[in-house]
N, C-alpha and C positions, 0 to 999 in steps of 0.2 A: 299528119293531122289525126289518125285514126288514133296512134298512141298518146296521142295529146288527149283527146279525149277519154278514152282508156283510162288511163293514168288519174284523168281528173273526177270521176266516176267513182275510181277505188280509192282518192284519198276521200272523199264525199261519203262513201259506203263507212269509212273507216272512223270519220267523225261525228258519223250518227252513232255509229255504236258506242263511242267512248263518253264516258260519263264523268261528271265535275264533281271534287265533292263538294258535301254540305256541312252548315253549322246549322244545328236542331234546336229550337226552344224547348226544353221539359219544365213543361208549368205542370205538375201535377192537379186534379181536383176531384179524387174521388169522391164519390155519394154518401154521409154519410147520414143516420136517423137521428135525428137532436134525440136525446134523450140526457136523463141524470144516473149518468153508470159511476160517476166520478168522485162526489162528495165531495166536489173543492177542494179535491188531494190535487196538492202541486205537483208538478213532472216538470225534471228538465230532459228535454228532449233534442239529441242532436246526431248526425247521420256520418255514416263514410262511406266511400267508395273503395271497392275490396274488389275490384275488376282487374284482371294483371294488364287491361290496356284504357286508356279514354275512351277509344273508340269503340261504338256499339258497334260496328263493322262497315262493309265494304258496299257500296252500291254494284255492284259487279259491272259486266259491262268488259270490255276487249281491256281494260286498264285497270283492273279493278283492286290493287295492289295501292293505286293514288286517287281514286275516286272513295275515300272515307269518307263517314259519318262520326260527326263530333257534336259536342255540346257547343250552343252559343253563352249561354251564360251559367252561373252555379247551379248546377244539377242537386248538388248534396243542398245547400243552403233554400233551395226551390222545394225539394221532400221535405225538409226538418217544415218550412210553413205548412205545408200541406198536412202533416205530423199533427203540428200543433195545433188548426184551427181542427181538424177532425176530432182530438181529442178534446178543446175548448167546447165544440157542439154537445159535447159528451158528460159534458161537465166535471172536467176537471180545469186546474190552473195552470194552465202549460206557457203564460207567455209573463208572470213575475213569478217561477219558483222559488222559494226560500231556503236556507241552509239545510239538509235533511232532509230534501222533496227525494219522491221515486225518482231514478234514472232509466230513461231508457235510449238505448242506441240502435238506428234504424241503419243497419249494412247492407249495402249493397252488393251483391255477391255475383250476382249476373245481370245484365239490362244488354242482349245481343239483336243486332240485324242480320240476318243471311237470306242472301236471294238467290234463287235458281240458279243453278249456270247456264253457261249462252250467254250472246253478246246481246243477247234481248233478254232484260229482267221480267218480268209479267206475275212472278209468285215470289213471294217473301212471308220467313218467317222471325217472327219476334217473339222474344221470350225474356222473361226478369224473373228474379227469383233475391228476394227480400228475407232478410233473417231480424228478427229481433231481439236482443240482448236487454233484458229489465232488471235492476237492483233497486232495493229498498234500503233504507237507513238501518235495518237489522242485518245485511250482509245477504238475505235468503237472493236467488236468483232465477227470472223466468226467460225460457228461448223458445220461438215461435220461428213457422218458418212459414214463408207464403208467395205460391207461383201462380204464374200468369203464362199464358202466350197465345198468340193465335196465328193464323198461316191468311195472308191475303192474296188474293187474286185480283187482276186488274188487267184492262186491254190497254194500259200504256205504261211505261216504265215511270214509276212514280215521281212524282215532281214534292222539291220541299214541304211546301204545304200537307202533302198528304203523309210523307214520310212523317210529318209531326205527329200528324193525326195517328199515326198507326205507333209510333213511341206512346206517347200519352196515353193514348188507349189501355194497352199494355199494362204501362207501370200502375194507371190507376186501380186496375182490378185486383194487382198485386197490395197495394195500399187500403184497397177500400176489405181485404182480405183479414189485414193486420188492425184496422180500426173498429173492424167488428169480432174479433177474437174475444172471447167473453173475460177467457180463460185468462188474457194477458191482462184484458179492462178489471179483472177484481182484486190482481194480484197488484196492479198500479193503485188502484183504489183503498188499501192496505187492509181489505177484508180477510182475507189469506196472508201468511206471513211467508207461504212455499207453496208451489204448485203442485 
């Protein structure tokens, strides 16, 4: 009897600590300042993911090899809006460009999750790091780069919801970095022909 409950104790112990994974919303929506940086310069505007995996990482936890963190829906096609209306506020034409509009390409170079080790998570850190690649109809070309992360603490092992909260966060600061780049908004603006 005693090993009976023994036993049923330690698988109990064993499946509190193991962790499931998740599928993430990344809805981006950085903050940005309406203004007219833009002058109705079109841009077309479009994003990739340069991660060598999908996953932002592991929820850690006694399994933490199969308790991943994945996107639930397009990550890339969720920044290129957020891309866009950011620079729309901004006044440019980011959602009909025409033949010969600026180009720019928003890379995703890192968007990672890593939590404490232990079979109790409680501190996770996040970190994205955003490149941007701009071309004009003259060939001249501008590259910006812009990081984010922050390190969270919390008395319970984070639950989806919050996991989202702490992605988005994240990415948006990395975003809201690159929307306010002056440097990149005059060269898309065709003020500058080179940076």
């Amino acid at each position: 009897m005693i090993r009976l409950i023994s036993a049923a104790l330690l698988a109990s112990t064993l499946s509190a600590c193991a962790l499931s994974p998740q599928m993430i919303d990344i809805v981006p929506k950085p903050e940005v300042v309406t203004r007219n940086a833009g002058n109705n310069q079109a841009v077309s505007v479009s994003t990739s993911d340069q991660r060598s995996s999908p996953e932002f990482g592991t929820r850690g936890g006694v399994y933490g090899e199969t308790s991943l963190l994945r996107a639930s829906n397009d990550m890339t096609g969720a920044i290129t809006l957020a891309v866009r209306q950011g620079l729309q506020q901004q006044g440019f034409n980011a959602y009909n460009p025409a033949d010969g509009a600026s180009a720019l390409e928003v890379r995703v170079v890192e968007f990672s999750y890593i939590p404490e080790e232990g079979s109790v998570v409680n501190r996770v850190d996040v970190k994205a790091e955003i490149h941007a690649v701009a071309r004009n109809n003259q060939g001249d070309e501008f590259r910006g780069v812009y990081r984010a992360g922050n390190t969270y603490e919390q008395p319970l092992t984070p639950s989806a919801k919050r996991n989202m909260m702490m992605l988005n966060e994240v990415l948006d600061r990395a975003l809201r970095q690159l929307l306010a780049d002056d440097k990149l908004l005059t060269f898309l603006s065709g003020s500058v022909t080179a940076p």
